[in-house]
Residue frames as a rotation matrix with the C-alpha (Angstrom) as fourth column:
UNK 1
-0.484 -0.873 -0.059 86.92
-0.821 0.477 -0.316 124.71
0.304 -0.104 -0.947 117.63
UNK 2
0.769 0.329 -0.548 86.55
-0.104 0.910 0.400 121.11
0.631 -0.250 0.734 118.11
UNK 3
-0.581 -0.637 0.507 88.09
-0.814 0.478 -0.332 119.08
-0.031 -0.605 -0.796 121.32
UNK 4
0.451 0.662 -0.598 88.13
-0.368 0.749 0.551 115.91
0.813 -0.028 0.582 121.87
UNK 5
-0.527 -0.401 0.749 88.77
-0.841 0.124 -0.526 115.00
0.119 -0.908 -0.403 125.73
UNK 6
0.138 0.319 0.938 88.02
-0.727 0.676 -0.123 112.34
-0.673 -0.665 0.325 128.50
UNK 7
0.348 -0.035 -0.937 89.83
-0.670 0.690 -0.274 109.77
0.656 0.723 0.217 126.60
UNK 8
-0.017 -0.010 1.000 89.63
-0.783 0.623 -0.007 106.28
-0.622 -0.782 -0.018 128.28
UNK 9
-0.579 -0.296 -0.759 90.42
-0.500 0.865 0.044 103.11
0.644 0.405 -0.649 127.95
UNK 10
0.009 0.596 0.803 87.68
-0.900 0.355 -0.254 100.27
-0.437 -0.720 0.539 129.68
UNK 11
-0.776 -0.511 -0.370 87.99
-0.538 0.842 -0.037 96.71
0.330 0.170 -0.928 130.04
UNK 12
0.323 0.693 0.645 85.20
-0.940 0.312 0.135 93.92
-0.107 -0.650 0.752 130.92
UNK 13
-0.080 -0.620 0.780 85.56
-0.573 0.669 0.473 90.88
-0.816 -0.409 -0.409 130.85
UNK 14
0.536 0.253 0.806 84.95
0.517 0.656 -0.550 90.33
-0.668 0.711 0.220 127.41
UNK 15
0.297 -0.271 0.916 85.97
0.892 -0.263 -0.367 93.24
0.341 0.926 0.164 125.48
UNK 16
-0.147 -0.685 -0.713 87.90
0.873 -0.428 0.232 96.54
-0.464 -0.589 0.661 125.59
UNK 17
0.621 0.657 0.428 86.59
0.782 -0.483 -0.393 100.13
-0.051 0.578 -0.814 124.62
UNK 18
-0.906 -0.402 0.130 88.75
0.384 -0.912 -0.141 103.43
0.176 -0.078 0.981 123.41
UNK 19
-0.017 0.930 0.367 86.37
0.948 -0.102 0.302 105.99
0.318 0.353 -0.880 123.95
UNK 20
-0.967 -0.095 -0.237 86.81
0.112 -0.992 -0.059 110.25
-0.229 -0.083 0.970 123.87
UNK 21
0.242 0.929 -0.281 84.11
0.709 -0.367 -0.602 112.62
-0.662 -0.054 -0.748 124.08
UNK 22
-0.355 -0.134 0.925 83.40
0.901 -0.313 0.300 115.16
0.249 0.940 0.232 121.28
UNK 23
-0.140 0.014 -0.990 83.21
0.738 -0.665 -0.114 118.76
-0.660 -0.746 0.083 121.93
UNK 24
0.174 0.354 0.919 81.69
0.836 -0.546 0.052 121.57
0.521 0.759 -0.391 119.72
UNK 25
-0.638 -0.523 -0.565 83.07
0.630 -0.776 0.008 125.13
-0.443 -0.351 0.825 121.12
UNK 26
-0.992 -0.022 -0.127 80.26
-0.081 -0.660 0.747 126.58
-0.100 0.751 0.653 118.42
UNK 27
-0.653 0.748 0.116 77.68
-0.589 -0.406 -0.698 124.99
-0.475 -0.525 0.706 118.73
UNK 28
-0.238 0.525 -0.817 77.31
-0.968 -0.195 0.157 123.36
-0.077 0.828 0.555 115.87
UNK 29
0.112 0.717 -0.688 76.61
-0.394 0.668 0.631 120.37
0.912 0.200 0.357 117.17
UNK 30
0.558 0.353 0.751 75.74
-0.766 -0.127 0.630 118.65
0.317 -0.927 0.199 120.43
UNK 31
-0.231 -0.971 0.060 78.45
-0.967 0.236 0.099 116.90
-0.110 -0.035 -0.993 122.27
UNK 32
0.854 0.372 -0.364 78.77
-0.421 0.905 -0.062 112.85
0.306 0.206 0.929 121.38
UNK 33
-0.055 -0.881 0.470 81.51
-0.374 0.455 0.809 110.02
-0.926 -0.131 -0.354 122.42
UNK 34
0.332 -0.447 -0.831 83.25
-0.862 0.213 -0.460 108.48
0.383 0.869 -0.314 119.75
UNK 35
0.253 -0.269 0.929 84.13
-0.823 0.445 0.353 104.95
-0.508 -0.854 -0.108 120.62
UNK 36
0.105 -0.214 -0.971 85.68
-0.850 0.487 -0.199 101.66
0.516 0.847 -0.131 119.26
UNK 37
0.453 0.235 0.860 85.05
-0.865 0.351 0.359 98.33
-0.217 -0.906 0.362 120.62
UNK 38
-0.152 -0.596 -0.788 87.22
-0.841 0.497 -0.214 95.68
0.520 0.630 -0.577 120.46
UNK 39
0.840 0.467 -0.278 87.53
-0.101 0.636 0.765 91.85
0.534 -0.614 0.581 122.16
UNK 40
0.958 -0.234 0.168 89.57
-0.200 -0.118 0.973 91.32
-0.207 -0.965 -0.160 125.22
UNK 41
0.638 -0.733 0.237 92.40
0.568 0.656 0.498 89.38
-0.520 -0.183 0.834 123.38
UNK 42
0.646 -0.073 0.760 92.85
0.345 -0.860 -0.376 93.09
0.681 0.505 -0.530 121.15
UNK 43
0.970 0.047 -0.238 93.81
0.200 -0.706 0.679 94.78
-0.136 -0.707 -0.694 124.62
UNK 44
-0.121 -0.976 0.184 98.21
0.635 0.067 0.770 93.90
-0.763 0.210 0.611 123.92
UNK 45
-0.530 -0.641 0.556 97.98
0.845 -0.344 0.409 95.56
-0.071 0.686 0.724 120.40
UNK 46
0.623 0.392 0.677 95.65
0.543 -0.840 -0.014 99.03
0.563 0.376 -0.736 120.72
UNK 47
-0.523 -0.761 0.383 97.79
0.431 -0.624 -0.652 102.33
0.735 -0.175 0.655 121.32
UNK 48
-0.021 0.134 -0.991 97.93
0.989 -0.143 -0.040 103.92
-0.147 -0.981 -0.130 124.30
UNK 49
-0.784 -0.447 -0.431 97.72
0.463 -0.883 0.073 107.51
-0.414 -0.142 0.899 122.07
UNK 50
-0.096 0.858 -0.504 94.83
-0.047 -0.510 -0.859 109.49
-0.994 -0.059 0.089 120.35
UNK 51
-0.883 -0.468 -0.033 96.27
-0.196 0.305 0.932 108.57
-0.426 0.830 -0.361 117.25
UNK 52
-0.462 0.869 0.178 92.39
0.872 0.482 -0.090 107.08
-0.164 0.114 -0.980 116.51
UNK 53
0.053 0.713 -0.699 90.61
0.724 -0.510 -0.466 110.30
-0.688 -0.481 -0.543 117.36
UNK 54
-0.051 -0.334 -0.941 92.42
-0.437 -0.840 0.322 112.53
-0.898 0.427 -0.103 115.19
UNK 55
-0.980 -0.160 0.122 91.83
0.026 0.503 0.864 109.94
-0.200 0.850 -0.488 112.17
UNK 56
-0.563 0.813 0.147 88.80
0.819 0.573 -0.028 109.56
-0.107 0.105 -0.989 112.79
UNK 57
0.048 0.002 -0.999 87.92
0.518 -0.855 0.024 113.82
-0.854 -0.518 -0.042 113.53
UNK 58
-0.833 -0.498 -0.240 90.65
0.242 -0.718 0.652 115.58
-0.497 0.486 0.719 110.68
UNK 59
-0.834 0.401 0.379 87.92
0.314 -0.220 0.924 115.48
0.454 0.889 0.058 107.62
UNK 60
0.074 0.912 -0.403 84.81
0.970 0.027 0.241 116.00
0.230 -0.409 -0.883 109.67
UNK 61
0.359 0.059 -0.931 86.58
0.691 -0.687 0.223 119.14
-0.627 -0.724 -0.288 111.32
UNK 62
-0.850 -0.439 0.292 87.83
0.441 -0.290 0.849 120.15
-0.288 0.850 0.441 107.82
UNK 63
-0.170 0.822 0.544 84.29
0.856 -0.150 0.494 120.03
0.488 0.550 -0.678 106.47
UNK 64
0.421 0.390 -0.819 83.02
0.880 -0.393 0.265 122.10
-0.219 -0.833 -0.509 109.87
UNK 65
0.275 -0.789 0.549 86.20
0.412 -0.420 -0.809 124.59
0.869 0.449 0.209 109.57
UNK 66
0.892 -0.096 0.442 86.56
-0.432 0.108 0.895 124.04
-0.134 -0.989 0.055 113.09
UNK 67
-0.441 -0.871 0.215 90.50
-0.771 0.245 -0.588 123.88
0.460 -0.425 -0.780 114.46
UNK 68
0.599 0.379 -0.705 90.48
0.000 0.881 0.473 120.48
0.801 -0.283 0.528 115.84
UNK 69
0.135 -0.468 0.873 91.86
-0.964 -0.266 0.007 120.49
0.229 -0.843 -0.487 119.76
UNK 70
0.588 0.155 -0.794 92.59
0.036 0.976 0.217 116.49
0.808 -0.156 0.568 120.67
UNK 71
0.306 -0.601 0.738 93.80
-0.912 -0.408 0.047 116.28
0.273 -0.688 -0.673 124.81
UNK 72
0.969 -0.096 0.229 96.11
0.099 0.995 -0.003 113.35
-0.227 0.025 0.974 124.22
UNK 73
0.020 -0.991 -0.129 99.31
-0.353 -0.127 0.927 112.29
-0.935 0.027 -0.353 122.49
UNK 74
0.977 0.176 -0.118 99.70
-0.141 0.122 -0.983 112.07
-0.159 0.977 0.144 119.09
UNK 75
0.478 -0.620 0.622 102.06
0.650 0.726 0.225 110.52
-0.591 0.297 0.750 116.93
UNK 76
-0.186 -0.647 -0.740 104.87
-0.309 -0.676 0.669 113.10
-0.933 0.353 -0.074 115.50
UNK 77
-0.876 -0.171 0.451 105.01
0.378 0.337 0.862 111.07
-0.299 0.926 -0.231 112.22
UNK 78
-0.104 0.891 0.442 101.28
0.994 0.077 0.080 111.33
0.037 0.448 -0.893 111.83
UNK 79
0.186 -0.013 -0.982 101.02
0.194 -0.980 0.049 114.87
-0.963 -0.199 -0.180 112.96
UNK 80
-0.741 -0.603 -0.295 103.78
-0.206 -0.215 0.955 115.50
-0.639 0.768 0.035 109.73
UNK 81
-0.964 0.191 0.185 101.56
0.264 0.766 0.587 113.36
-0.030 0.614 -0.788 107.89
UNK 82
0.116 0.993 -0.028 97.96
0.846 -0.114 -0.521 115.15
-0.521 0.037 -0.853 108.44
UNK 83
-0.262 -0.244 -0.933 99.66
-0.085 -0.958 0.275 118.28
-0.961 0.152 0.231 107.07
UNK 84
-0.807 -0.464 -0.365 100.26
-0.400 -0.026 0.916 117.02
-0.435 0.885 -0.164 103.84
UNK 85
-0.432 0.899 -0.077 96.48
0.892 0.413 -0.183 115.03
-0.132 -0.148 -0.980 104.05
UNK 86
0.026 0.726 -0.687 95.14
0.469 -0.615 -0.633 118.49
-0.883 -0.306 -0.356 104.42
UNK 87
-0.208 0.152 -0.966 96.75
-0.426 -0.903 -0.051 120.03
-0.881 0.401 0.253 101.73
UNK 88
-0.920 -0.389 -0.051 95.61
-0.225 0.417 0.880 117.67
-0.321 0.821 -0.472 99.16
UNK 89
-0.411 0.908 0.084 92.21
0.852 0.415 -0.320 116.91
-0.325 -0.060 -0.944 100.23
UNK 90
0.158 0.305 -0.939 91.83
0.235 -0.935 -0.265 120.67
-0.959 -0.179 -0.220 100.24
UNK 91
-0.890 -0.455 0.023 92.86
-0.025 0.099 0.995 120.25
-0.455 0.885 -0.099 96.42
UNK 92
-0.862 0.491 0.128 90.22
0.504 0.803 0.318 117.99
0.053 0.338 -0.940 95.94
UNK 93
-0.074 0.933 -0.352 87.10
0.987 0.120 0.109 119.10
0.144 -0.339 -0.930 97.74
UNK 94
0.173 0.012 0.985 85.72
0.192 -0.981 -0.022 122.26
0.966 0.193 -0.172 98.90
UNK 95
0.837 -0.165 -0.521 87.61
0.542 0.122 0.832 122.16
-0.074 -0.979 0.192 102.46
UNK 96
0.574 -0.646 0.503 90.29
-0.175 -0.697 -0.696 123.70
0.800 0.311 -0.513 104.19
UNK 97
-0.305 -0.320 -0.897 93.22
0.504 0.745 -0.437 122.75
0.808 -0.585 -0.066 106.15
UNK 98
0.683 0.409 0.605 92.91
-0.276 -0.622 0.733 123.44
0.676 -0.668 -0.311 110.09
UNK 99
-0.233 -0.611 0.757 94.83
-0.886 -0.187 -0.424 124.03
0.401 -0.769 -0.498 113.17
UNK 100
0.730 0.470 -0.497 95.36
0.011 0.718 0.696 120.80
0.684 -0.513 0.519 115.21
UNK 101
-0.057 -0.663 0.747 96.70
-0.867 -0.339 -0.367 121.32
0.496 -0.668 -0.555 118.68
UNK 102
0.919 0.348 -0.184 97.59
-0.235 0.860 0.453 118.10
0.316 -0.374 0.872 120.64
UNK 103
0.650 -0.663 0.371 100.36
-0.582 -0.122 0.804 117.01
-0.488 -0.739 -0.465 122.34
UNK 104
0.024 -0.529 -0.849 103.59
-0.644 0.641 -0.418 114.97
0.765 0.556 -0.325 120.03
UNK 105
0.987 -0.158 -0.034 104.69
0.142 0.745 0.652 111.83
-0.078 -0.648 0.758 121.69
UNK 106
0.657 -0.754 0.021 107.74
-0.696 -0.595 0.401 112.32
-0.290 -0.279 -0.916 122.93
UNK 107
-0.434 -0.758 0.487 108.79
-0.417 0.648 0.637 109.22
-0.799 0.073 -0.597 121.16
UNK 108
-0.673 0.303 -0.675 107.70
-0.490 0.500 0.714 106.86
0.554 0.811 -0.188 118.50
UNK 109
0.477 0.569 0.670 104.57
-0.869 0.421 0.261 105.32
-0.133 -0.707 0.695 120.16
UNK 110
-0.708 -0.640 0.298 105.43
-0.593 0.768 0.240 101.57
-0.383 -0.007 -0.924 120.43
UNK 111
-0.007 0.597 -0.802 104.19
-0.649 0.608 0.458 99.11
0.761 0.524 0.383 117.46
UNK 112
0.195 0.408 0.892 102.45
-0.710 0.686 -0.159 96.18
-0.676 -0.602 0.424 118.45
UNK 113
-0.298 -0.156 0.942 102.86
-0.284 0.956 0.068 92.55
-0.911 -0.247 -0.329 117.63
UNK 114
-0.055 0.575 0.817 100.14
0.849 0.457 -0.264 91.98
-0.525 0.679 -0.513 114.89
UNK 115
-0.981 -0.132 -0.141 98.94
-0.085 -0.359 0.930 93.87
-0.174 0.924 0.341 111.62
UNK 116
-0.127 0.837 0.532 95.75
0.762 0.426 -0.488 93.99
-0.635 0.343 -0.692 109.74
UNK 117
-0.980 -0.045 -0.194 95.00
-0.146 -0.502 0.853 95.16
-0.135 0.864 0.485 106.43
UNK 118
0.077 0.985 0.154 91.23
-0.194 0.166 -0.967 95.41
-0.978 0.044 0.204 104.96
UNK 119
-0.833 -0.386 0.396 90.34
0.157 0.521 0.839 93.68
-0.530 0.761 -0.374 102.19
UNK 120
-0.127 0.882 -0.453 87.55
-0.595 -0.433 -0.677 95.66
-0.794 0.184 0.580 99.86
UNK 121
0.438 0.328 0.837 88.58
0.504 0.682 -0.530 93.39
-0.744 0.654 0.133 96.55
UNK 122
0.876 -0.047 -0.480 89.99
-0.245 -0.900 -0.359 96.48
-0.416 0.433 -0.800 95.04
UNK 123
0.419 -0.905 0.069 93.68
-0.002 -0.077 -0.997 96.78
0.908 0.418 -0.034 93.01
UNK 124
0.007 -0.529 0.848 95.06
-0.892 -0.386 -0.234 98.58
0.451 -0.756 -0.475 96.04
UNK 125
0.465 0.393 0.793 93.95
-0.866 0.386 0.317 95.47
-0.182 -0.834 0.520 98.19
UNK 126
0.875 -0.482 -0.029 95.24
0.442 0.824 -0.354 92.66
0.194 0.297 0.935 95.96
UNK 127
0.273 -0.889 0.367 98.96
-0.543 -0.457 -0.704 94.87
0.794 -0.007 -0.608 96.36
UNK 128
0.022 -0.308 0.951 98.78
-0.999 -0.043 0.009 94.65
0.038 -0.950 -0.309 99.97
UNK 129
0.969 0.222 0.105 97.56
-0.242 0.937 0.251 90.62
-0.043 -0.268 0.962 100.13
UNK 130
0.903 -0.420 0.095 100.70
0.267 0.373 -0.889 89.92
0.338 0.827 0.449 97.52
UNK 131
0.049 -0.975 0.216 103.21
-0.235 -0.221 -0.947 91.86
0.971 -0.005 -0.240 99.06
């Protein structure tokens, strides 16, 4: 099993950090944080759930076959939504889905203000600009 605990939020006076620690139950590899830095004027629109961790985790702990443990709140929708991620990727590749245990939000988390899309140049990308 994978966990990912000590999730934290830190402010300076420039910029704001998510940041969870990674946890190997197996051994198979040696614990690490995971972290995303952002600038101070970010701080209004990042979530206040694990929502990150578990994106950032599912395929890694797929590859592993390690149950992914995440001691947060997750987003119900997403939750619904990694199921169906698993069983397709698992189509694809040589993976398999896994157990993720984590707490729903007891609500819709609350959206923030702003948006942002990445732009690679791709089809997909011109969609999003356009629409």
């Amino acid at each position: 099993m994978i966990t990912i605990d000590n999730i934290r939020t830190r402010q300076t006076d420039t910029q704001v950090e998510l940041r969870g620690r990674v946890r190997s139950h197996t051994d198979l590899f040696d614990d690490f944080d995971i972290w995303w830095r952002y600038p101070l004027s970010c701080r209004d629109v990042l979530t206040d759930t694990a929502n990150p961790f578990l994106a950032a985790m599912l395929l890694p702990s797929m590859r592993l076959g390690q149950d992914l443990r995440i001691d947060g709140r997750i987003s119900q929708t997403l939750l619904e939504g990694v199921q169906k991620y698993m069983q397709i990727t698992a189509a694809w590749w040589p993976v398999k889905p896994i157990r993720i245990q984590a707490d729903p939000c007891p609500q819709p988390a609350q959206g923030g203000s702003q948006v942002a899309a990445f732009f690679s140049g791709g089809l997909d990308s011109f969609y999003t600009l356009l629409k």
